[in-house]
N, C-alpha and C positions, 0 to 999 in steps of 0.2 A: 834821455829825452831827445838830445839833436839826432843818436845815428834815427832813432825809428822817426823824426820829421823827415828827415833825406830819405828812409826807405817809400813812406809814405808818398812823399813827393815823385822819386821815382816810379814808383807803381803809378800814378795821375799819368805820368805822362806815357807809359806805355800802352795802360789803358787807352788814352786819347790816341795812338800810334794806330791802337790796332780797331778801332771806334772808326778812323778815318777811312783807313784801309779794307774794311769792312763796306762801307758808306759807298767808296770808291768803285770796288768789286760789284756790290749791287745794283750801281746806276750803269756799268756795263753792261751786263748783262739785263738787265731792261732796256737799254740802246740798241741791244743785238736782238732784241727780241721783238723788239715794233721796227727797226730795220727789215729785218727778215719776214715778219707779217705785212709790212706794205710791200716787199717786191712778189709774197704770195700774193694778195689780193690787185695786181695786178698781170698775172699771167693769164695767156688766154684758154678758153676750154678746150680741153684734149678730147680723143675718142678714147672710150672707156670700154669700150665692144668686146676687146680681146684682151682685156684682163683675167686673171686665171679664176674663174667662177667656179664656185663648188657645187659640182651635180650630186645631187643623191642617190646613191642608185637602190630605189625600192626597190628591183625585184631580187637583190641580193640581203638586204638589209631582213632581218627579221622584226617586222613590224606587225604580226599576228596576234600579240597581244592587244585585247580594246583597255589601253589607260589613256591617260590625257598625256602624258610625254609624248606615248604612239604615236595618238594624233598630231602631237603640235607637230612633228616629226615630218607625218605627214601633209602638214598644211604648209611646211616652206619647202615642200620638192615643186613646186612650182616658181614660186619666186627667188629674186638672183640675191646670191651668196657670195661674201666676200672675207677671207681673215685678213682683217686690216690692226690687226695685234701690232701694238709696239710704232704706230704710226701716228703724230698730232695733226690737228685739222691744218699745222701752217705747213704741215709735212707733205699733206693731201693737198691743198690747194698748190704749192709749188708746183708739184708735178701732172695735178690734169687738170688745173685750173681751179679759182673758186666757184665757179657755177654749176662743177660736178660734185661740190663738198656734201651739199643734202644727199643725195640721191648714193653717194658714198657712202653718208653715214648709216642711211638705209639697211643698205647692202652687210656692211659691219654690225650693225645691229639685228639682222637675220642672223648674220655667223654669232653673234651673244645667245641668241636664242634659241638658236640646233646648238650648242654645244653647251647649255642648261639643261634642253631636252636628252639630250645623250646619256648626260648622268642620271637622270628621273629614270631612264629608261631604261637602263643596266641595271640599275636597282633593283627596278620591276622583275627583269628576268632573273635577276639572282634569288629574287627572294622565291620566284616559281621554279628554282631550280634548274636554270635552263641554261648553266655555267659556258655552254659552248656558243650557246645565241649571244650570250651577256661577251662574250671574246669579239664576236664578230663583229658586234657594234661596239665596242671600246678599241679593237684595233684601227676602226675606220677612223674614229676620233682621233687617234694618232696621227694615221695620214695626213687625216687635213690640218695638220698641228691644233688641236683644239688647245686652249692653254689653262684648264681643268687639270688642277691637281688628284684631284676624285677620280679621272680618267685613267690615269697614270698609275696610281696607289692600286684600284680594281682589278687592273691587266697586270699587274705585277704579281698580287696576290695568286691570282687566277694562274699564269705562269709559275709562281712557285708551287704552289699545289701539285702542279704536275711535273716540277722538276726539272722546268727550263730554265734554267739560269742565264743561258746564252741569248735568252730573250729578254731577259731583265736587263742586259747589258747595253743591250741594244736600245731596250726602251730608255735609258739613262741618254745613250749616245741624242736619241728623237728628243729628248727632252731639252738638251744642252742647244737646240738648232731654234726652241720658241726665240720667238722675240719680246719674250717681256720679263719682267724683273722677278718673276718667281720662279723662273729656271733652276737657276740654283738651290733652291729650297725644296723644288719637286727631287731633282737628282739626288738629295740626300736624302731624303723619303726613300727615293728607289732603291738605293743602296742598302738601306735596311733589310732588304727584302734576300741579301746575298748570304 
């Protein structure tokens, strides 16, 4: 009966050890975190002009198909385009200010929406058969790092089919450069494809 009160007793206070240190750790990191969000919300607006915009280039893209990806496709080659992947709004406000965050998120949320439409659209063409339009627009998705795993799995598949393997390697290498947390889950997806 006494050793298991002593182990019992021990376990209380290790618990309470690490209960503290737990408690400790989380109010840091909340201190660091509205630290850092007041010295964003106090930087001033940056110019945003010459950030790297994503142009569409329609007259390369095969956009001949009439579906609603097409369209959507076509409806943000006029408005401006940003992959702001892997970036928080105190991340954004730090660096152009908080009075560019709307107009940011904007922008970032065009790039969500061409690179939904990208997958719709691949689709489209694959199911018309049209494996080589369907590359041309999945490869561009690459480019612009879209971070669609759909994207990556398509052009791999499409790449194996014909035997390039040295392109599946490559699209592994494009995939490891995203900036978001399914990187490494798309790469081993690609790797299947070896």
């Amino acid at each position: 009966m006494v050793p298991f009160l002593i182990l019992f007793v021990v376990f209380l206070f290790i618990l309470h050890y690490f209960l503290r240190k737990n408690t400790r750790t989380q109010k840091e990191l909340e201190e660091n975190f509205w630290k850092r969000e007041n010295e964003a919300n106090s930087v001033r607006k940056k110019d945003i002009s010459g950030l790297d915009y994503i142009i569409l280039p329609l007259d390369t893209l095969p956009l001949d198909l009439d579906t609603e990806a097409g369209q959507a496709i076509k409806s943000l080659a006029g408005q401006k385009i940003l992959n702001l992947t892997g970036y928080t709004n105190t991340d954004l406000k730090l660096e152009y200010g908080p009075a560019n965050l709307e107009l940011l998120s904007e922008y970032d949320n065009n790039f969500t929406k061409l690179v939904q439409a990208l997958v719709s659209y691949s689709n489209d063409l694959l199911s018309a058969g049209r494996k080589e339009d369907a590359r041309t627009l999945l490869e561009f998705g690459v480019s612009i790092q879209a971070d669609a795993g759909a994207i990556y799995t398509a052009l791999a598949g499409l790449y194996q089919e014909s035997g390039e393997t040295e392109q599946i390697k490559r699209l592994i290498d494009a995939a490891g450069q995203l900036r978001t947390i399914s990187k490494t889950s798309i790469q081993e997806k690609l790797s299947a494809f070896l």
